[in-house]
NUTITOR-108772 format. One record per residue: residue in one letter; x, y, z of N, C-alpha, C, O in turn. Coordinates in steps of 0.1 Angstrom, whole numbers, plus 5000, padded with zeros to 4 digits. Layout:
BEGIN
AXYZXYZXYZXYZ...
This chain:
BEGIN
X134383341686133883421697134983501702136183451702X134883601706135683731707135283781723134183801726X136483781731136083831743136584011737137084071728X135884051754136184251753137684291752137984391746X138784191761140084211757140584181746141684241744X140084101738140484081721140184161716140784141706X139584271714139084301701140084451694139784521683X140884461702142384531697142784461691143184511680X143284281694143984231689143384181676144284161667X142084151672141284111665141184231652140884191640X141684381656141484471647142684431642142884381631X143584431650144884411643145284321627145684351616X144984211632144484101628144084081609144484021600X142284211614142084241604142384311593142184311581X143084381602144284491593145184401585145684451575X145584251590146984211584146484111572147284071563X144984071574144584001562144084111555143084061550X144084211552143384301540144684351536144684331524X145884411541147084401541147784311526148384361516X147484151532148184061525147184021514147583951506X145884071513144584021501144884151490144484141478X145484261495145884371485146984331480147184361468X148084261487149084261485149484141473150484121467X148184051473147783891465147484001456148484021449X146884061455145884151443146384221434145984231422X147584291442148184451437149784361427150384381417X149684271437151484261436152284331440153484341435X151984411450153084541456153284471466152584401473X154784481467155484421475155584491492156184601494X154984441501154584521513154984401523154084361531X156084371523156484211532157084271542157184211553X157484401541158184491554157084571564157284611575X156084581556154784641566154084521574153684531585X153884381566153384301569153884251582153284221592X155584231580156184181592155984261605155684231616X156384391599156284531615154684491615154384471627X153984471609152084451616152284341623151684341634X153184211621153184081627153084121640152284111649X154384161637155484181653154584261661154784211672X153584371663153284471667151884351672151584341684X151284271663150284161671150784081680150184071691X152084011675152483911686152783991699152383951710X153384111697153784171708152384181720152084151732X151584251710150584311714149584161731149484151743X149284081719149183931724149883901740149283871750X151083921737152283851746151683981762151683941774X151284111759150884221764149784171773149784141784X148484181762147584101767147384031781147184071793X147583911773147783811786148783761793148883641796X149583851797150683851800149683951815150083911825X148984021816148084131827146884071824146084161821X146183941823144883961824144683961840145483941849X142883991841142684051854142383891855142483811846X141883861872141483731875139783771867139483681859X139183841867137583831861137983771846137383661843X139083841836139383801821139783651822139683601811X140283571830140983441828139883361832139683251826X138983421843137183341841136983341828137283231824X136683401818135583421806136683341797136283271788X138283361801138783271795138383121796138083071785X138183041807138282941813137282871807137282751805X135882981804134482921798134282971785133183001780X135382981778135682991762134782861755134782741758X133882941742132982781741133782651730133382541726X134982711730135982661717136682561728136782441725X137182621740137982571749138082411746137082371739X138882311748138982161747138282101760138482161770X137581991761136281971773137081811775137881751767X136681781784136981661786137381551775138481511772X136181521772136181391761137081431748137481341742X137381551743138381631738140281591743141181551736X140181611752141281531756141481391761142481321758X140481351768140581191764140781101749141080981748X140481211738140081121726141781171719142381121710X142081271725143381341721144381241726144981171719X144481241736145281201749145580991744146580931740X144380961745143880811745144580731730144680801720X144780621730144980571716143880441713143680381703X143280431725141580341727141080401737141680441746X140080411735138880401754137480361751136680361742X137580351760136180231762134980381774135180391786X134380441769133780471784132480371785131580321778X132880381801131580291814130980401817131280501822X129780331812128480441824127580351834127680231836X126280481840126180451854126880421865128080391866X125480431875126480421889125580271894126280221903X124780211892124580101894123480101904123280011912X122780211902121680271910120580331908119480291911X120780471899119980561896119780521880118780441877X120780591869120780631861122580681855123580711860X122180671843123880721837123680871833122980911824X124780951842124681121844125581121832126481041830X125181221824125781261807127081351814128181321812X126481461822127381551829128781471831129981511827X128481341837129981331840130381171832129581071833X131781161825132281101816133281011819134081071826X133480871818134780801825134580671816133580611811X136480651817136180471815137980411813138780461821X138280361809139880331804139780371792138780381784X141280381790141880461778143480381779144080381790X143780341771145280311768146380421760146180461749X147380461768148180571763149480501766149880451776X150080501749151280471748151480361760152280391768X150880281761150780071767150680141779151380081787X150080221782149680231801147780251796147180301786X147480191809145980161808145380241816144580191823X145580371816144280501830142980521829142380551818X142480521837140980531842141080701843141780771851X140380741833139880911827138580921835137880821836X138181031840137281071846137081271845137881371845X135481241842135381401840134681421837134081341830X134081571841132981631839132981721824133981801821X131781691817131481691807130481801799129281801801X131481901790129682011788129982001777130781921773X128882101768128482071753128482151747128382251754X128482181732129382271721127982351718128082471716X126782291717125682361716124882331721124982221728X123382401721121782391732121982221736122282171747X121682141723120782001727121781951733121381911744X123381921730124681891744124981921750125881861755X124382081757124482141768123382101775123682061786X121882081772120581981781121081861781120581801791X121881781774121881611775122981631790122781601801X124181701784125381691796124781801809125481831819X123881831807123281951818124582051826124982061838X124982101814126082211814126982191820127582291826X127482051823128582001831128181981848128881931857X127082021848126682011868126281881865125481841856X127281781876126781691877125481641888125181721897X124781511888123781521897124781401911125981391913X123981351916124481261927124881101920125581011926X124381081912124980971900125780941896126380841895X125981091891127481101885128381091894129180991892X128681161906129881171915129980971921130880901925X128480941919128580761923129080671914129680571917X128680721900129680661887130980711889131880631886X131680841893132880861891133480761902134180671897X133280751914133480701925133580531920134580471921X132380471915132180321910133680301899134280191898X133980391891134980401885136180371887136980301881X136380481904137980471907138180361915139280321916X136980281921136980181926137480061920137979951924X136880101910137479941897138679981891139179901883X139080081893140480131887141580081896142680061893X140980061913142080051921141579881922142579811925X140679821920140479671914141879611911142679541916X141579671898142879621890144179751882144579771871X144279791895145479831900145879941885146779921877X145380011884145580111874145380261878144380301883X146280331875145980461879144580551871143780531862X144780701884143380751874143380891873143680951883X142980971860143181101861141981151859141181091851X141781251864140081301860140381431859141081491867X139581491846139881651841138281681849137281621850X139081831856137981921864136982001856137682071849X135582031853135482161842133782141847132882061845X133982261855131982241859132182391867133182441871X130682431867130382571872130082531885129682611893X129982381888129382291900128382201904127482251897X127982131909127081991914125782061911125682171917X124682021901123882031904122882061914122581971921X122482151915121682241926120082201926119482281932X119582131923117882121920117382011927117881901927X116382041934115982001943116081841944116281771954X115981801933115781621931117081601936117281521946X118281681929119781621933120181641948121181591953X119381711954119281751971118481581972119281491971X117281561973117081451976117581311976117681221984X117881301962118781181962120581191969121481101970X120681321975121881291981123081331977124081261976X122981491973124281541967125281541976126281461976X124981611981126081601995126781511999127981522002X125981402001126581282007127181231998128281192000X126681211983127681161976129381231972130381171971X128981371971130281411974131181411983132381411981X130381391996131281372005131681232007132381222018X131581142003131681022002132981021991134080991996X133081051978134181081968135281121976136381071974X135081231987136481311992136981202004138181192008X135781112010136781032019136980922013137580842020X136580872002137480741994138680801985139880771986X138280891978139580961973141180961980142080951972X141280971987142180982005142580852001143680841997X141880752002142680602004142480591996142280471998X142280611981142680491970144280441966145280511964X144180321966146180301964146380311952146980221947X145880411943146780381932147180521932146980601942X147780551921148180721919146880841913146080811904X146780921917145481011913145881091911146781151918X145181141895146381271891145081401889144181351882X144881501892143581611891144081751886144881831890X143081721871143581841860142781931859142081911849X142382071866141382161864141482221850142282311848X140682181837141082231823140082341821140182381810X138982401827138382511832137982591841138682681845X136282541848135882591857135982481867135482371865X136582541880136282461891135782521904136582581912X134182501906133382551917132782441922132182341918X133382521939133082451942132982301948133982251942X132282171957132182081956132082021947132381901945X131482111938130982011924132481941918132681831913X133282041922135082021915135681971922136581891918X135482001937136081871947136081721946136981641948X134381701943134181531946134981501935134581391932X136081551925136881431914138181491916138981471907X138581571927139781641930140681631938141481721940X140581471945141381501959142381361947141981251942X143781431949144681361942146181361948146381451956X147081301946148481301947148881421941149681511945X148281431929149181611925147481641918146581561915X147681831916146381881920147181941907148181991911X146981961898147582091886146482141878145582081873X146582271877145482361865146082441856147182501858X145582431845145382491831145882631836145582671847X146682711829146882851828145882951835145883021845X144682921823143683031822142782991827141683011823X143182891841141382841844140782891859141682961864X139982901866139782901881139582801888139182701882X139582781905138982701912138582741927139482751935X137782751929137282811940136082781948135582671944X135482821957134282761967133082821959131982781961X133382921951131882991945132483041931133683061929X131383081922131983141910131883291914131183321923X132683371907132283511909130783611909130483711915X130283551902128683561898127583571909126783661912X127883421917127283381927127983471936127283571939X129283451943129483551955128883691952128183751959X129283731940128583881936126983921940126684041943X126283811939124283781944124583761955123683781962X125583741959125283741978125883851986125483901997X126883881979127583991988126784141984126284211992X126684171972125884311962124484291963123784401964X123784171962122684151955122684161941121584151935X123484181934123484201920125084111915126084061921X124484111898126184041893126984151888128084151885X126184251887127184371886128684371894129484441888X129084311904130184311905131484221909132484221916X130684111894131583991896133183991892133883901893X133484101888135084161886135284171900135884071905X134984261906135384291918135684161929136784151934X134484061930134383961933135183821929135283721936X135683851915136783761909138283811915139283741914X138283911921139383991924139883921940140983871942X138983941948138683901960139183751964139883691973X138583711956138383561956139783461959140183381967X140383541948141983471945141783351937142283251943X141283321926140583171923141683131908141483021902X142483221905143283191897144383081898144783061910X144982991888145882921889147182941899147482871909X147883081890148783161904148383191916149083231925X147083191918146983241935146783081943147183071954X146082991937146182881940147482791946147582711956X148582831933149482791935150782881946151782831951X150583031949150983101961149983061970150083121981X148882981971148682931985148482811989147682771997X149682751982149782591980148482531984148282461994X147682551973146482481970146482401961145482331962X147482361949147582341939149082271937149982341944X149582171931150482131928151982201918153182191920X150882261907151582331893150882341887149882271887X151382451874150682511865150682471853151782471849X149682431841150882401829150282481818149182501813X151082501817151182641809150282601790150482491785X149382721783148782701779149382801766150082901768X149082771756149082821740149082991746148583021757X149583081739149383241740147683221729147283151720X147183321740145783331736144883251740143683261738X145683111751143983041755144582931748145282941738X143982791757143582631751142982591736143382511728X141782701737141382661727141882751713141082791704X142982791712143682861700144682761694144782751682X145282701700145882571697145282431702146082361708X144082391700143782251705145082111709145482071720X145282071695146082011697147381991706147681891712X148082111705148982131712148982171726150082171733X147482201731147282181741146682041749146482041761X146481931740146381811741147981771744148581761755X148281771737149981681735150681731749151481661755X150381881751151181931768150381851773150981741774X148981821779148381781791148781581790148881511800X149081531777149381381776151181371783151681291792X151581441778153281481782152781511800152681401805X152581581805152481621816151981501823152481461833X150581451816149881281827151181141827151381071837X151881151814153081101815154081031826154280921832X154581201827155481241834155181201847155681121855X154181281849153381261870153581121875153881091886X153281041862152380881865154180831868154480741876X154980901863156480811863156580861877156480781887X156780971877156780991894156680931903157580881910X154980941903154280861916154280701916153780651926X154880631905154880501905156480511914156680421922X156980561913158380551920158180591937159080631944X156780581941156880621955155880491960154980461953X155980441972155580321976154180351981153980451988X152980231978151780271977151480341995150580431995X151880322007151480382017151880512021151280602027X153180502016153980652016152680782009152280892013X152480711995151780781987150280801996149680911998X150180721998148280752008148480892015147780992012X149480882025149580952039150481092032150681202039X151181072017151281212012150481302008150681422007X149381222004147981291998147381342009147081462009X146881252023146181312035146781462039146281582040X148281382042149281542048149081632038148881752041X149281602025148881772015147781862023147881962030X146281762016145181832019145081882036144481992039X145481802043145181882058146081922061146281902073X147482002053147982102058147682232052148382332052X146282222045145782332036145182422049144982392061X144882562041144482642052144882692061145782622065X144482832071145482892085144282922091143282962087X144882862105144182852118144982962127146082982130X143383022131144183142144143683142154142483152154X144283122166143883072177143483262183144083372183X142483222187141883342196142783372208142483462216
């Protein structure tokens, strides 16, 4: 799949395999055009996304190649067991959790979960989770702080299920119930936005000791789409509205909303899978060494003071 900003780079591209299929063919030696075409793509590339607008790093973010949760848990993990349900309702597909052992540390993985095509995008219901899920994620970190193991949960949803049933059984509440256990759990809580994050839906698995996002991803109170139907009446002007917003990684992180950035493959997560697995296991690593070296009450009351020194208040 080819977004509207690639497809310069995409001709290029094409140019350099017909290039080298003449050059298999001919035997004419063309290793000096081929190189000046490299260099002129990489460059090109480095150009690119080096200026994408905040609207291009959305379409980035919901790339259908992109790496999804269970993708990096299965990357990341060298066992995992996932636990479902919440011990209530039902077990929400949308959202994914359970232990995983990484290199002899034992973490409790949590995350919202979408699908590669139609019948795994209806089972996982496009990543919106319902009120189940946020009570399975929650029943999760609870048993995680049981027996004393940290927990990281990758962010990636367009947001909480909106439909009427998920209003009655108690979206809200169960979200809001995640953000004030979240606050006191004593272990370490690490939150990886690896796409889209709207919204509550990205909150109820986000309140953590360190808050870090993907390069190319967003996180914000609405998607651009939606503020665009409310402010225009139309989605005609979800650029504009992606602009506005500030929902990118860097604006996140100039308004200390966010911990840090970690930096992603040229071209997007999903151009290098792997290697964007191996950064995000290196990075859960690192954090976990960190926060184990800070004493469990210290750590509580660093996570409260983060979040409630978020935001500016102006006194009339």
């Amino acid at each position: 799949m080819l977004l509207d900003f690639e497809q310069p780079i995409a001709a290029l591209e094409g140019k350099l395999q017909e290039m080298k299929k003449l050059a298999a063919e001919s035997q004419v030696d063309v290793s000096e055009a081929v190189k000046a075409l490299e260099d002129k793509i990489k460059s090109l590339k480095k150009e690119t996304y080096a200026n994408l607008t905040r609207w291009q790093r959305v379409q980035l973010s919901r790339h259908p190649e992109r790496p999804y949760t269970l993708d990096y848990i299965e990357g990341i993990t060298n066992h995992f067991i996932e636990l479902h349900g919440d011990r209530n309702v039902s077990d929400d597909k949308a959202m994914v959790g359970g232990f995983g052992e990484v290199d002899g540390h034992t973490i409790m993985f949590i995350g919202q979960q979408k699908g590669r095509n139609t019948k795994q995008r209806q089972l996982r219901n496009f990543g919106m989770a319902n009120p189940e899920g946020y009570r399975k994620a929650l029943r999760l970190m609870k048993m995680a702080e049981k027996f004393n193991k940290p927990i990281v949960t990758f962010i990636d949803t367009p947001g909480a299920y909106p439909g009427l049933e998920a209003e009655e059984r108690g979206q809200g509440e169960a979200i809001a119930r995640n953000l004030k256990e979240m606050f006191m759990l004593k272990v370490p809580v690490i939150c990886i936005i690896i796409g889209e994050g709207a919204s509550g839906g990205a909150l109820g698995i986000a309140i953590g000791d360190r808050v870090h996002m993907l390069e190319n991803t967003w996180y914000s109170v609405i998607s651009p789409e939606s503020c665009s139907s409310i402010l225009w009446r139309s989605w005609n002007y979800k650029e504009q509205a992606a602009e506005a917003l500030k929902l990118t990684a860097t604006d996140m992180q100039k308004n200390g909303l966010i911990d840090g950035i970690i930096k992603e493959p040229l071209g997007g997560a999903h151009t290098e899978t792997e290697k964007m697995i191996r950064t995000v296991k290196k990075h859960i690593l690192k954090t976990l060494a960190e926060l184990n070296n800070i004493p469990t009450e210290e750590r509580i009351m660093q996570r409260i003071e983060k979040f409630s020194s978020m935001g500016v208040i102006q006194q009339g």
